[in-house]
VEXTI-412443 format. One record per residue (C-alpha): residue in one letter; residue number from 1; x negated, y, z. Coordinates in Angstrom, 3 decimals, decimal comma, padded with zeros to 6 digits. Example, Ala and Ser with C-alpha at 12.3 -4.5 7.8 and 13.67 -1.06 7.14 Angstrom:
REM VEXTI-412443
<a 1 <-012,300 -004,500 007,800>>,
<s 2 <-013,670 -001,060 007,140>>,
//
This chain:
REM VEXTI-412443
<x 1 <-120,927 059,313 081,371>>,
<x 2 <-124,241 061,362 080,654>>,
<x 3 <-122,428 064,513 080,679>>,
<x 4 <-121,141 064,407 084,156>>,
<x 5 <-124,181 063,516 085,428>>,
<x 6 <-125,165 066,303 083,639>>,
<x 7 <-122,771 068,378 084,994>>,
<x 8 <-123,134 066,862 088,564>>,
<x 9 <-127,169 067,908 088,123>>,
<x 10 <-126,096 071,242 087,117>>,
<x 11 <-123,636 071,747 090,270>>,
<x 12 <-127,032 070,649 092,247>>,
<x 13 <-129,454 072,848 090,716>>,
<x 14 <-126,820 075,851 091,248>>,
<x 15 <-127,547 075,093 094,967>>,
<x 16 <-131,059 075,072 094,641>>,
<x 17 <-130,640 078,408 093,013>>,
<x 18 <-129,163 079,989 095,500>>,
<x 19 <-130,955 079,052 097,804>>,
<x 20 <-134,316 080,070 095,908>>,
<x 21 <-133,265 083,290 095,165>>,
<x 22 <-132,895 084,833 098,501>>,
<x 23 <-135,787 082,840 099,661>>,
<x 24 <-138,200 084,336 096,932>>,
<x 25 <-136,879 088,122 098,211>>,
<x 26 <-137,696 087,061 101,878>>,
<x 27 <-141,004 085,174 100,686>>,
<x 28 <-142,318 088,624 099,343>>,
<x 29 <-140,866 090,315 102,673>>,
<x 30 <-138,627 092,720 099,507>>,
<x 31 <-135,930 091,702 102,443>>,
<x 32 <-134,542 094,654 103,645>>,
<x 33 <-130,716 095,507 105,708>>,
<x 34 <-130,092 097,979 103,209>>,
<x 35 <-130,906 095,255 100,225>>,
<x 36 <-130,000 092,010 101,630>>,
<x 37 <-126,320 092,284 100,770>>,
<x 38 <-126,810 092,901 097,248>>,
<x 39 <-129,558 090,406 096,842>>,
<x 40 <-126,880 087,980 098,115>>,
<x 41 <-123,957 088,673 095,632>>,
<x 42 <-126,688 089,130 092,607>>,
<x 43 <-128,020 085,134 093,756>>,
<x 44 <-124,484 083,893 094,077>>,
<x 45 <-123,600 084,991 090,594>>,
<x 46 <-127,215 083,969 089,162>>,
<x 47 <-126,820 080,215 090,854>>,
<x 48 <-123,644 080,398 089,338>>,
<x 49 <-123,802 081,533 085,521>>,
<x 50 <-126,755 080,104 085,294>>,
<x 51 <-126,284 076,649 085,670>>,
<x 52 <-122,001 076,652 083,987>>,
<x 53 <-123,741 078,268 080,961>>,
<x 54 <-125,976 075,206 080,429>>,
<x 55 <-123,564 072,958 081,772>>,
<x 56 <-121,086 073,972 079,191>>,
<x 57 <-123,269 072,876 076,545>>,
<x 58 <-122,771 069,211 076,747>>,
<x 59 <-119,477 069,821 077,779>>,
<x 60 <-118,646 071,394 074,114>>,
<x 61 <-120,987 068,557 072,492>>,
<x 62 <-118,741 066,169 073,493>>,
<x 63 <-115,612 068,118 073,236>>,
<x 64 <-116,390 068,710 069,768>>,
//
């Protein structure tokens, strides 16, 4: 039971990731046509890696 929540938190704080990357860039006006494309695509796979990679370690805890 406490490793889905685990996992649920991690799905959540992959959200707020996302969302906080981009947001720092445009918070420090480094926002920029040219740039905002990439900034995207680099946050999406951040919020994403992040978050599985320490998801995946109570995942193998109790797998093992």
């Amino acid at each position: 039971a406490y490793v889905i929540v685990y996992v649920i938190s991690m799905a959540v704080l992959a959200f707020h990731l996302y969302h906080g990357f981009g947001s720092a860039f445009q918070t420090l006006g480094l926002n920029h046509v040219k740039y905002n494309r990439l900034i995207r695509v680099v946050g999406v796979a951040f919020s994403i890696v992040v978050p599985a990679l320490f998801a995946l370690i109570p995942i193998m805890m109790y797998l093992d």
